[in-house]
N, C-alpha and C positions, 0 to 999 in steps of 0.2 A: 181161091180165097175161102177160109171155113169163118166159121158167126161161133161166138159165142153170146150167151144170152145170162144173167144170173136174176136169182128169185128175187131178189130184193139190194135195187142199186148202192144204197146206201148202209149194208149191212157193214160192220164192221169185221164179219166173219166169212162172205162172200167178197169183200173187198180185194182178195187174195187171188181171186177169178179176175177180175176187171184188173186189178194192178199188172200180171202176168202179162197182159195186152199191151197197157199201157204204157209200160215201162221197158216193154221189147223185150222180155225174156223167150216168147215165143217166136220172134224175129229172131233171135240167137239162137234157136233150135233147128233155124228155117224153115218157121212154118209160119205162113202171113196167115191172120187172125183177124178180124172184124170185129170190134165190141158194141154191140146191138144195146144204146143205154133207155131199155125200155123196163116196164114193173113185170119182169119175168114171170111171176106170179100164178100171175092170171094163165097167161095158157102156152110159157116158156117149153113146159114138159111136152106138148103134144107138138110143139113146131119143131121137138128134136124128130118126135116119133116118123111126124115128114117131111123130114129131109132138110127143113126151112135154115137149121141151125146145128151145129155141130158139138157146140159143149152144151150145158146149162150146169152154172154150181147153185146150188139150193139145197135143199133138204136129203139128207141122205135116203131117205122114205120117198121121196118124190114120183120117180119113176113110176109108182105101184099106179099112180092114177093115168097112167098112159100106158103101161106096159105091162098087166097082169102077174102077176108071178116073180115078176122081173125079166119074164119071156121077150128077148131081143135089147137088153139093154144091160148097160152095167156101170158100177163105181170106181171109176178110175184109180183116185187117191184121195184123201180127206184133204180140204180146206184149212180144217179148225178141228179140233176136237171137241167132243160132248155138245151135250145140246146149248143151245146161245140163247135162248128165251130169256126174259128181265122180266117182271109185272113190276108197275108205277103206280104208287096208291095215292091217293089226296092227301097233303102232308097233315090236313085234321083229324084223318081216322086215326083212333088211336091206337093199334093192333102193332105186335110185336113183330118184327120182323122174319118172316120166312115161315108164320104163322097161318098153316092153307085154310083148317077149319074156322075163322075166326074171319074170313071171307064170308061165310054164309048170309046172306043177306043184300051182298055188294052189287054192283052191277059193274062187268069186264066188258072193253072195249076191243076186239082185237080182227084181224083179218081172218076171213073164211078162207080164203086160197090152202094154205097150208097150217098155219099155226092154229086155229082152233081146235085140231085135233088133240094135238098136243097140250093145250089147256086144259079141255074136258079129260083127257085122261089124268091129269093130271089132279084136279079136283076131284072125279071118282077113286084113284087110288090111296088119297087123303083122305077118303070117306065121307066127301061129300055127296047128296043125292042128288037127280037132275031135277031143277026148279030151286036148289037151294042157293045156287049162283044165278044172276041175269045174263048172259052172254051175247053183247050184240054185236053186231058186224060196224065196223069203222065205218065211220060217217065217210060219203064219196067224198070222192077229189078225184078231180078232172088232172092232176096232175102226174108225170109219173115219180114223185120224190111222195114219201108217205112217211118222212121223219116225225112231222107236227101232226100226225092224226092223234098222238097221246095229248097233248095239247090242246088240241080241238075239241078233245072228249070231255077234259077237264073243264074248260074256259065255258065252253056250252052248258055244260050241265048235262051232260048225254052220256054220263060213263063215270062212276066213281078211281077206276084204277083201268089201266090198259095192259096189253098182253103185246109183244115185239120184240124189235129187236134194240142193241147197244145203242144206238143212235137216238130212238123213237124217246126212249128214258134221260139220256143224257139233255139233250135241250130241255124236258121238262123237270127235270133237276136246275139247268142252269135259267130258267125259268120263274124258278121258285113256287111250280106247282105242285110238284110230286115226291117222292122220295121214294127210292126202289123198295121194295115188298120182298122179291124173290127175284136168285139170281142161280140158273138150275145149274148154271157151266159150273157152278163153284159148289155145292152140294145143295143148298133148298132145293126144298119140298120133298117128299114120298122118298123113303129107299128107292135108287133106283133112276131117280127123274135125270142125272145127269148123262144116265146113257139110252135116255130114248131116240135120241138121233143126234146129226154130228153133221158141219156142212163138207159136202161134197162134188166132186165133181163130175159128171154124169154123161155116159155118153152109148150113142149106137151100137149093137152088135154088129152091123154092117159099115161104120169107119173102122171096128177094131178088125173085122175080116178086111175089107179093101186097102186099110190106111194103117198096118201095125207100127208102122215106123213114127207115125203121127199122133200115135198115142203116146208110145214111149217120148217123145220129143214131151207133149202136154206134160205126161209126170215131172218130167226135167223140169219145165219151165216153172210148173208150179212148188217147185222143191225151190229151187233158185229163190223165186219171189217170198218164200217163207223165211229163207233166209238172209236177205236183201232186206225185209222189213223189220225180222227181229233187231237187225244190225240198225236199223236207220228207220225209225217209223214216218220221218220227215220227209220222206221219199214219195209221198203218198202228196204231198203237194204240189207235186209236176204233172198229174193231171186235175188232183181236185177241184183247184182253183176255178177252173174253166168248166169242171163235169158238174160241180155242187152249190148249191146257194151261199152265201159266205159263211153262214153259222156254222153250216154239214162241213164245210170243206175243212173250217177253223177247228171245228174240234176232233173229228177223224185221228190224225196222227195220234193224241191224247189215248183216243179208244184204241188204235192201235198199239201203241204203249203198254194199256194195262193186258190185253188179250195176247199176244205174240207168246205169251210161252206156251199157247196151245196153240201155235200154229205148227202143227206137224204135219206129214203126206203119211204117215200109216194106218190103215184100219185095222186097229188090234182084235182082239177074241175077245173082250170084254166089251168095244163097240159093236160087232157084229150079233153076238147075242144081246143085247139091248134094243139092235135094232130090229131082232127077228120076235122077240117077247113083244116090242112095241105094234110091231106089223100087225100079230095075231091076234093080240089084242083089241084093235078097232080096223080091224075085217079087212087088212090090206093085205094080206096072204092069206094063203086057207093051213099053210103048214111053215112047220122051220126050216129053210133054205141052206145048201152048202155053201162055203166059199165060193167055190167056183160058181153058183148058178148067182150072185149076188156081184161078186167084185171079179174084175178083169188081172186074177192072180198072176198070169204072163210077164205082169210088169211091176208084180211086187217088189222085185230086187232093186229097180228103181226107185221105190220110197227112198232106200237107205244113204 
């Protein structure tokens, strides 16, 4: 039996990892799969690094904080393309939409796990300096769903605009607290921001030595699901119901909806150097990485 784990349950762009399980595309590969629905997040990447779990889809960058260099691990296939990041601003500030400098001042809500990186660089290559954003970490919750931390922040008072994912924005849209800021998948912010990362699915240099047929089976499955959802985003209903609170679950398909045309399995040259510029820039590499030392090319032909 192998576990899959992904960074954030309810992403709309990791959903592609959980559906593959769910919907038995990896059963039709023959390969029984485990969907572990916990906040990957937190320390998904290091239970691949021990053996505890076999996929994790999150962050195409992920790996770097369990696996140096990318020494012993690698990218299977993309999830999604580009980065998936939203910020949800208070619908009183009055600032133009996709407008990063015009932040100065604000205070951002967002997760330490992974996405705060990708914030702060994202404000420094805007040109903003450090202190001229507040950046604080999402108020806890005990829980593993983190849709309503953008919500929390707002309703509280503990956060002018949040930093997340599709989900985190769309409830506080539907809400009527928020109204999206920036949406990097689609070009806001900095030249550049939409290829600083991209979701992926990630996995051990020791299942792709012991288990090659297991890998290629995973691309399949998730090529399938990519396109099972573009076909059908309603499909996502036959586990939601049961996996998600009723609002996550209700609007899902919707977010699926508008994201499916970047659900692709290829990592192109234009992801790959974004992702290797993104690395070296906040010290997750020391240098820029080949193909081959990053993604598990063996199974490129399986993207297609």
């Amino acid at each position: 039996m192998f576990k899959m784990m992904v960074a954030d349950v309810d992403s709309p762009s990791y959903i592609v990892a959980t559906a593959a399980v769910k919907l038995g595309f990896f059963a039709a590969e023959g390969v029984e799969v485990e969907f572990i629905p916990v906040y990957g997040a937190k320390d998904g990447i290091e239970q691949l690094k021990a053996g505890k779990i076999h996929f994790f889809g999150g962050p195409a960058f992920a790996a770097t904080r369990a696996f140096p260099q990318w020494r012993g691990a690698k990218l299977l296939c993309a999830l999604a393309q580009n980065s998936y990041w939203f910020m949800g601003i208070r619908k009183d500030i009055p600032i133009a939409r996709g407008d990063v400098l015009a932040l100065k001042g604000v205070r951002i809500a967002c997760s330490f796990a992974f996405p705060k990186t990708a914030l702060q660089h994202m404000l420094s290559e805007a040109g903003l300096a450090l202190g001229d954003v507040e950046i604080v970490e999402s108020l806890k919750n005990g829980s593993e769903w983190h849709s309503l931390d953008g919500i929390r922040a707002i309703e509280e008072n503990y956060a002018d605009a949040f930093w997340g994912n599709g989900m985190r924005l769309a409830l506080a849209e539907k809400a009527g607290l928020a109204r999206m800021h920036i949406d990097t998948r689609r070009g806001d912010g900095p030249s550049g921001t939409k290829h600083y990362n991209f979701a992926a699915l990630t996995v051990s240099d020791r299942l792709i030595e012991r288990s090659p047929e297991v890998a290629a089976a995973a691309v399949r499955a998730i090529k399938a699901t990519q396109k099972a959802l573009q076909r059908d985003p309603s499909l996502v209903r036959h586990f939601a119901d049961e996996m998600f609170p009723k609002a996550q679950a209700e609007l899902m398909p919707e977010l699926i909806d508008r994201d499916k045309s970047f659900y692709q399995a290829e990592i192109g040259v234009e992801a790959l150097s974004g992702l290797n510029r993104f690395a070296l820039a906040n010290g997750l590499l020391d240098r820029a990485l080949e193909p081959e030392e990053v993604i598990a090319t063996q199974f490129m032909d399986t993207w297609l």
